[in-house]
TORDO-529975 format. One record per residue (C-alpha): residue in one letter; z, y, x. Coordinates in Angstrom, 2 decimals. Layout:
N
aa; pz; py; px
a; Z; Y; X
...
END
This chain:
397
aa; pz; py; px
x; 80.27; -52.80; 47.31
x; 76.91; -54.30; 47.23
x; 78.05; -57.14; 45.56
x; 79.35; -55.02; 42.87
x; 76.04; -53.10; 42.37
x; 73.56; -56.34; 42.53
x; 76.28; -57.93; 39.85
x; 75.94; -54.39; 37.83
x; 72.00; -54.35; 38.26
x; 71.97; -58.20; 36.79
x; 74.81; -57.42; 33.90
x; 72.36; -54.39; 32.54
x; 69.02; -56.34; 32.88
x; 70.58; -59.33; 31.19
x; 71.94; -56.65; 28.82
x; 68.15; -55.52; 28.18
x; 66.81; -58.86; 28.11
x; 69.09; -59.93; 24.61
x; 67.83; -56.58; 23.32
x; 64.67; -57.23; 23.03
x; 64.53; -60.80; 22.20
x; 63.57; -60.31; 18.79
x; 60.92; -58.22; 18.79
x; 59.41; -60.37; 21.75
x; 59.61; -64.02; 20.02
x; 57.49; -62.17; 17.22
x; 55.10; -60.64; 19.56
x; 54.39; -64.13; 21.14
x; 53.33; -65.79; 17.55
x; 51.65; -62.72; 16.62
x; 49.97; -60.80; 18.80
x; 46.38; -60.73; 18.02
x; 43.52; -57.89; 18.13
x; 42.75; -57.70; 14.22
x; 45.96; -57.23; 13.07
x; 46.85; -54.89; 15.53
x; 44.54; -52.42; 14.89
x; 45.07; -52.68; 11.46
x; 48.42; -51.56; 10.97
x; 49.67; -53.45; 8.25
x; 48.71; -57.32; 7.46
x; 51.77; -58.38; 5.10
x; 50.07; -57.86; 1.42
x; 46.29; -58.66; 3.63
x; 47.18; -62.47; 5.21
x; 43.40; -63.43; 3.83
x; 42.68; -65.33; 7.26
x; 45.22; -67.47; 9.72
x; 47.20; -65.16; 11.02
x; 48.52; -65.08; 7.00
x; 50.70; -68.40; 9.14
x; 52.44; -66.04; 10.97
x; 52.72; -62.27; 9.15
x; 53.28; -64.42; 5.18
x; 52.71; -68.03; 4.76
x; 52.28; -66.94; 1.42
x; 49.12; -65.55; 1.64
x; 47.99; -68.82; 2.70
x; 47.92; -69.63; -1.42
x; 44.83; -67.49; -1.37
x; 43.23; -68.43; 1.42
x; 39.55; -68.44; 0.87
x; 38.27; -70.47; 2.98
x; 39.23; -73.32; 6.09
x; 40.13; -71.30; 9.14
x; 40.15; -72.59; 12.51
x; 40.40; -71.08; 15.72
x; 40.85; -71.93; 19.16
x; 41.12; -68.65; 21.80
x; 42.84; -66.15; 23.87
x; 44.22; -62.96; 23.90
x; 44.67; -60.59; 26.63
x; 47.34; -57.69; 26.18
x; 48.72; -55.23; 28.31
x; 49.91; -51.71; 27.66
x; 49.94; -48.75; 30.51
x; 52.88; -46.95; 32.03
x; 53.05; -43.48; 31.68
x; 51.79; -42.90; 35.29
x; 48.78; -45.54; 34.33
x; 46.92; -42.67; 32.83
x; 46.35; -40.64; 35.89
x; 45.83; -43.94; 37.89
x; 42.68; -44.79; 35.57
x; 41.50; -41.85; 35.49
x; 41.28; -41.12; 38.88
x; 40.71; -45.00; 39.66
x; 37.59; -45.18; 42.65
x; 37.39; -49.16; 43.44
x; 36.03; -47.63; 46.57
x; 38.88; -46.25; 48.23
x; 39.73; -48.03; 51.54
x; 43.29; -47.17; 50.80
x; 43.36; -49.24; 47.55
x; 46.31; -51.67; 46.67
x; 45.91; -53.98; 44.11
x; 49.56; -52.92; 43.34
x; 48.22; -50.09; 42.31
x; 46.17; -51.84; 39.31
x; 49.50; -54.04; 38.70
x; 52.02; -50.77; 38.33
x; 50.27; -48.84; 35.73
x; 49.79; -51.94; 33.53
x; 53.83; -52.11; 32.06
x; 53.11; -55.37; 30.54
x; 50.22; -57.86; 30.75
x; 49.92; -61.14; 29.22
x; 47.28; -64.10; 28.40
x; 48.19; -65.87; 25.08
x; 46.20; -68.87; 24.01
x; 46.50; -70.32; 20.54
x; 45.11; -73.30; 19.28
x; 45.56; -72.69; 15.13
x; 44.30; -74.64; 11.60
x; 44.49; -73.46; 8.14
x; 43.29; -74.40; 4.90
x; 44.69; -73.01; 1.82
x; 48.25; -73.90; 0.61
x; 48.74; -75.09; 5.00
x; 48.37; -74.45; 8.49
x; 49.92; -74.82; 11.70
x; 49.19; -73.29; 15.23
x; 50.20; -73.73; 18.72
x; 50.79; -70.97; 20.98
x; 51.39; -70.55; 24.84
x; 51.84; -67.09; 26.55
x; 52.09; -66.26; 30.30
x; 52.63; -63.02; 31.30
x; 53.61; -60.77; 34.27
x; 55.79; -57.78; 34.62
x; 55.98; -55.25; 37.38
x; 59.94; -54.17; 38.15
x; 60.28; -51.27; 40.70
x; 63.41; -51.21; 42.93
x; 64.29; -47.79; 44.59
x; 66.87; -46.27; 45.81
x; 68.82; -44.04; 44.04
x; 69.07; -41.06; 46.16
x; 65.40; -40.67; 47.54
x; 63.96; -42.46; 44.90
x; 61.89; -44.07; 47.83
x; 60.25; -47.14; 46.32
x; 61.20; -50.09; 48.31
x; 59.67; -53.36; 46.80
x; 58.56; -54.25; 43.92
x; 59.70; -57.86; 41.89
x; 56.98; -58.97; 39.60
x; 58.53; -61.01; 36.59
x; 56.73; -64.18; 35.10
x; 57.06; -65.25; 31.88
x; 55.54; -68.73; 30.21
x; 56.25; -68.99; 26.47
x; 55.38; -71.65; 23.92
x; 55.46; -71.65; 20.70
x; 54.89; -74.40; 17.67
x; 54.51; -72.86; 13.55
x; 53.74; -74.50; 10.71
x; 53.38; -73.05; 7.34
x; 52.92; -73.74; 3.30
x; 52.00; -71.89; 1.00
x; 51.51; -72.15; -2.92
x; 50.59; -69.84; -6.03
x; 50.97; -70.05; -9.86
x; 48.34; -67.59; -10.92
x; 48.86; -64.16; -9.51
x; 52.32; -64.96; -7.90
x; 52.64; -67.23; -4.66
x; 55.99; -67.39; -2.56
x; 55.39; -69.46; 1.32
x; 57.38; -70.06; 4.28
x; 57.18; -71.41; 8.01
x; 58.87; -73.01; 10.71
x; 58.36; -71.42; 14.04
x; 59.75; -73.56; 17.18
x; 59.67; -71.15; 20.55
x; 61.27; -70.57; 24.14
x; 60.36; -66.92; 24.93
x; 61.55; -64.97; 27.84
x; 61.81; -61.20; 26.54
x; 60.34; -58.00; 28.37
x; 62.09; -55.38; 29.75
x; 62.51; -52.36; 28.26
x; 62.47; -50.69; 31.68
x; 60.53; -51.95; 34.44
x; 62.91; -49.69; 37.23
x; 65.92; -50.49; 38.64
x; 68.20; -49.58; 41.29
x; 70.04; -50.24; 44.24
x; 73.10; -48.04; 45.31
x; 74.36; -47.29; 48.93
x; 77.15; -48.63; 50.69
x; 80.03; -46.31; 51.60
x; 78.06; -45.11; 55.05
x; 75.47; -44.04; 52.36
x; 72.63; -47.04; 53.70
x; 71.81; -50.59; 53.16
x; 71.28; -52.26; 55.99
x; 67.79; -54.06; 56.13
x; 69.13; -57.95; 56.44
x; 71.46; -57.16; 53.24
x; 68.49; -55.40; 51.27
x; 66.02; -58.60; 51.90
x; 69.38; -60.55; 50.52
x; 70.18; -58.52; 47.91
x; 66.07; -59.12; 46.57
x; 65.94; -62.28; 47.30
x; 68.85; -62.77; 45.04
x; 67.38; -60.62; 42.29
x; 64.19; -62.90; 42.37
x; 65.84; -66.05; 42.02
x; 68.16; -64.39; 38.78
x; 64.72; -63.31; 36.97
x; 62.86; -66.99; 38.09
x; 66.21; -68.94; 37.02
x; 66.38; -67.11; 33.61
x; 64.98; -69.70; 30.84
x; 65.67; -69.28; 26.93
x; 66.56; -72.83; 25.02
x; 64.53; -74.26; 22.44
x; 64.67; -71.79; 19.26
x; 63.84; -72.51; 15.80
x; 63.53; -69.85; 13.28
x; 62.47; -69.89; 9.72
x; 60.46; -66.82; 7.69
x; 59.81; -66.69; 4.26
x; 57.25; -65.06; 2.40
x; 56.37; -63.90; -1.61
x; 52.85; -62.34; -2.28
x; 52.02; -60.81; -6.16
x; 48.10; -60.31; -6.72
x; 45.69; -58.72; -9.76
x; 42.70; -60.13; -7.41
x; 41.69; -56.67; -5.30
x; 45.22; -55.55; -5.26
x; 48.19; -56.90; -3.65
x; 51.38; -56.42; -3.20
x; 54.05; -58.79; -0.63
x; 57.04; -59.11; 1.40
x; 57.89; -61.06; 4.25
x; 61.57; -62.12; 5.20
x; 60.90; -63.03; 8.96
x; 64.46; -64.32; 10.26
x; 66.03; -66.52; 7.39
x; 68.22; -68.67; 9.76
x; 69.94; -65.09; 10.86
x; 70.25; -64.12; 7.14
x; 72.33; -67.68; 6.64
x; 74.31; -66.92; 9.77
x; 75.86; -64.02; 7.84
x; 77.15; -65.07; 4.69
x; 78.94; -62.36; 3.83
x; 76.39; -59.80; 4.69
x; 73.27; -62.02; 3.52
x; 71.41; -59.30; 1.80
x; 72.09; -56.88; 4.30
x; 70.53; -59.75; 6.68
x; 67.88; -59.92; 4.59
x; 67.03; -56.62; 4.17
x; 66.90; -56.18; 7.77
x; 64.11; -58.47; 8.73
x; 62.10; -58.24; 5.81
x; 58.73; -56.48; 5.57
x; 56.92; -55.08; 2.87
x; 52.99; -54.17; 2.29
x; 50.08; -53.60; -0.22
x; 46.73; -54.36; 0.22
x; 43.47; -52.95; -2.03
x; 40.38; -55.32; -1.34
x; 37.49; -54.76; -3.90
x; 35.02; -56.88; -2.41
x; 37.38; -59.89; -2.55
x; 39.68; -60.90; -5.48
x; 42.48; -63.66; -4.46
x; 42.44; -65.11; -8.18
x; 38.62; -66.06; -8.42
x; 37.39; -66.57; -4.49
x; 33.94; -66.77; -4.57
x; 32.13; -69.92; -2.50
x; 29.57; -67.20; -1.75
x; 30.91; -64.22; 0.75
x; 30.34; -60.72; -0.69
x; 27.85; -58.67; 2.36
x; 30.29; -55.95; 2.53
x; 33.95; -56.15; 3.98
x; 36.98; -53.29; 3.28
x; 40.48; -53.88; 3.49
x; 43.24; -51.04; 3.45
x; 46.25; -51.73; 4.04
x; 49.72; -50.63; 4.20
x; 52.84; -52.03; 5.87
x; 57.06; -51.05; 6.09
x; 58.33; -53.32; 8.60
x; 62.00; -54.26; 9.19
x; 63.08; -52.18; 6.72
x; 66.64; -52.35; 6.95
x; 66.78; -51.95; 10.38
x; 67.84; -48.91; 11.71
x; 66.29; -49.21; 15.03
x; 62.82; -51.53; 14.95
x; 61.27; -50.12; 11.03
x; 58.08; -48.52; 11.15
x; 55.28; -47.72; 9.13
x; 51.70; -48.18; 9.51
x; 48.51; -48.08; 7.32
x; 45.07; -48.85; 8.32
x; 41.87; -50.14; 6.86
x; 38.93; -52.42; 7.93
x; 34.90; -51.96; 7.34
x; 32.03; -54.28; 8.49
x; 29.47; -56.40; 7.02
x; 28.97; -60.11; 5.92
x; 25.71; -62.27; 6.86
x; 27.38; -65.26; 5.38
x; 30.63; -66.60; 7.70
x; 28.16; -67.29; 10.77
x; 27.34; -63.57; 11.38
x; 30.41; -60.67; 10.88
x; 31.06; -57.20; 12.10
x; 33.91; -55.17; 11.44
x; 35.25; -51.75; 12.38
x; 38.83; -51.19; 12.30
x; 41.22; -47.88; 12.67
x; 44.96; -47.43; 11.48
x; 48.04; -45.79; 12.47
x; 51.81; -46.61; 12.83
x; 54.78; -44.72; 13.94
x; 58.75; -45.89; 14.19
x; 60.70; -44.69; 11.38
x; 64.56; -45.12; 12.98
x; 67.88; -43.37; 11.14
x; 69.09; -43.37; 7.59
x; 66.45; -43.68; 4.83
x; 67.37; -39.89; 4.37
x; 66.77; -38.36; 7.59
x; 63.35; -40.52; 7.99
x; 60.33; -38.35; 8.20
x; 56.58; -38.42; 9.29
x; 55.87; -37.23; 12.83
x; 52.73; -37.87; 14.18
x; 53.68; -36.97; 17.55
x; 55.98; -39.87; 17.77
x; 53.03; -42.44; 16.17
x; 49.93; -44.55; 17.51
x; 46.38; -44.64; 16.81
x; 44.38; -47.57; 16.76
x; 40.66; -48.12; 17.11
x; 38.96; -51.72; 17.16
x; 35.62; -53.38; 16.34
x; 35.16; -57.33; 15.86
x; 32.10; -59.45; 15.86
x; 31.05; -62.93; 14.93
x; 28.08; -64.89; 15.84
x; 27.97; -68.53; 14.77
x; 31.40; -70.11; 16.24
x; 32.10; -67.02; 18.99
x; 34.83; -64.78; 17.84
x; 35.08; -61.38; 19.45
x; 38.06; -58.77; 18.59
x; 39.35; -55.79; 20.36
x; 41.77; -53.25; 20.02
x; 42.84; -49.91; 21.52
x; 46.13; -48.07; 20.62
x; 46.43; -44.15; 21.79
x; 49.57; -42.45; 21.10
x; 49.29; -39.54; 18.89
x; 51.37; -37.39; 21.07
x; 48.58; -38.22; 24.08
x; 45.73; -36.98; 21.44
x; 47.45; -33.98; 20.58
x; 48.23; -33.15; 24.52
x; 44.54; -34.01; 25.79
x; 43.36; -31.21; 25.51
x; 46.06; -28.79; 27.13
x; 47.74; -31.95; 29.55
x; 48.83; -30.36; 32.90
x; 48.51; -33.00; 35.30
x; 51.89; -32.06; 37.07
x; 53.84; -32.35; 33.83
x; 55.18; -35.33; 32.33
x; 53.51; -36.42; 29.38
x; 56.05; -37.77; 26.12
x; 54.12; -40.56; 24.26
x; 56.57; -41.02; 21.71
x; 57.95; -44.70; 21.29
x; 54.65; -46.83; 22.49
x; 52.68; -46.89; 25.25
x; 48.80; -46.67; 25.44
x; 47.52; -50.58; 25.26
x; 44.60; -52.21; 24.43
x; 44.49; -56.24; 23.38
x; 41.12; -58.60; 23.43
x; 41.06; -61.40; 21.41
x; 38.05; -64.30; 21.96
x; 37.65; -67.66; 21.41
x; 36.02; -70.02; 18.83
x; 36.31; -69.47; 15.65
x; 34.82; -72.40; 12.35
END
């Protein structure tokens, strides 16, 4: 019998596991603080990240990016909230597994990335670290807790070129990435006398552990490709992130296509793609809009967001950022805006000589709505997302 449940346990984990593979290998080539708290950056792509969210924008780049940094993510459980909140480093009681728990998933991503315009390529590696609960199922009594490594690398490179106002782009990413878990508790059932016995409990861990540490994703190489139309200020592009899945399908290829491609516009006044100026303009804004995976049932979303800050030449930047984005899953028909199921995001960034600072904080609307009346005994529905926060640093020429 306990055979049966460990192999049931390991079946639905795996199960989770190929679920969320795709959204993960993105996350690990794109997670960064600006773009995050922007909420779109398909149509923007003015800096390097243009390598990862449309090599096409790197046609317009306007000026030699390099960068060499980190970025730390995590996002909070929904029981993270009252942990912070109430949080007294004081307490002789305190378990650092009670810092671990409330963070659902935290990971250190270092990227080591060039781009000039019409090229660039980047190198990525990610290690992260997710908490997995095991309880039982009748007392819910929390018996251990597996903590889940992940190390990811990743290799891109990217081209871009333009003929006046149109450019079309495309990379190559290379990448082994372990996905998260959608849900970091599982369970263990009872044998027919209704117990587990203690020596077959530390087995049947033991044996989880060495599943999760064993577990290693091949070599993958996936190919996006990107279009971007411009009248300077205003932009318009799309972004077809998974073109060796498209090929896979030959009879469904622009239902493929559809699928994984993205779609944005982008309004810059103070910057026009067509005639870059060698000088930069003292103020900044960008707003932006994004509809990602748009033929996806499940993943699209929306988001829109914009970006404010001042220019002392490229040694000396500051920028405020704020946007929002919520899932829009279903038929095209039945899709609707619902701010209780969305995120907001707030973030500032700052640049002195070669030091690059960015962070980002994402609320979900739900939480904003509830703050005021929350009753700490009731459970608290954030929508799809989590709260999280992401800091980006590093050097930046």
């Amino acid at each position: 019998m306990k055979k049966i449940v460990l192999l049931v346990l390991v079946m639905v984990l795996a199960g989770g596991m190929a679920l969320s593979a795709q959204t993960y290998r993105n996350e690990l080539f794109t997670q960064d603080a600006r773009v995050m708290a922007m909420g779109g950056f398909t149509a923007v792509a003015n800096d390097i990240n243009a390598l990862f969210y449309n090599p096409a924008g790197l046609a317009y780049l306007p000026a030699r990016d390099f960068m060499l940094g980190t970025t730390f993510y995590s996002d909070l459980s929904g029981k993270g909230i009252d942990f912070f909140a109430d949080f007294d480093p004081d307490d002789e009681d305190f378990d650092p597994e009670d810092v671990i728990l409330p963070l659902r998933f935290t990971s250190l991503t270092s990227r080591a990335a060039f781009a000039e315009r019409n090229w660039g390529v980047a190198a990525v590696s990610e290690m992260g670290v997710q908490p997995i609960e095991v309880l039982l199922d009748e007392e819910e009594e929390q018996l251990d807790i597996i903590y889940v490594p992940t190390h990811n690398l990743g290799l891109v490179g990217g081209v871009g070129f333009s003929s006046g106002p149109i450019a079309v782009g495309g990379n190559i990413r290379l990448y082994r990435a372990l996905p998260k878990f959608d849900d970091k508790t599982v369970s263990l059932g009872f044998d027919e006398d209704g117990e587990i016995k203690e020596d077959d409990l530390d087995k049947a861990m033991e044996d989880i552990r060495e599943t999760f540490f064993a577990f290693e994703d091949d070599v993958n190489m996936e190919v996006g490709v990107g279009a971007m139309v411009t009248l300077g200020s205003l932009s318009a592009g799309a972004y077809i992130e998974s073109l060796m899945d498209v090929l896979e399908y030959e009879d469904h290829i622009f239902e493929r296509a559809w699928k994984s491609m993205s779609i944005g516009a982008a309004f810059t006044p103070f910057e026009n793609r067509l005639y870059p100026s060698a000088r930069m303009q003292l103020i900044n804004l960008v707003i932006a809009g994004d509809f990602t995976y748009i033929g996806d049932d499940e993943l699209r979303s929306m988001g829109i967001g914009t970006e404010v800050g001042l220019r002392l030449g490229r040694a000396v930047t500051f920028d405020l950022r704020g946007g929002y984005r919520q899932p829009m899953p279903g038929d095209f028909g039945d899709m609707e805006i619902d701010t209780s199921k969305g995120e907001v995001f707030f973030g500032l960034g700052a640049k002195l000589i070669a030091l690059d600072l960015n962070f980002t904080a994402a609320i979900p609307a739900g939480l904003l709505e509830e703050m005021g009346e929350w009753d700490d005994e009731e459970d608290v529905v954030f929508g799809d997302y989590n709260p999280r926060f992401s800091i980006s640093a590093g050097l930046r020429l």
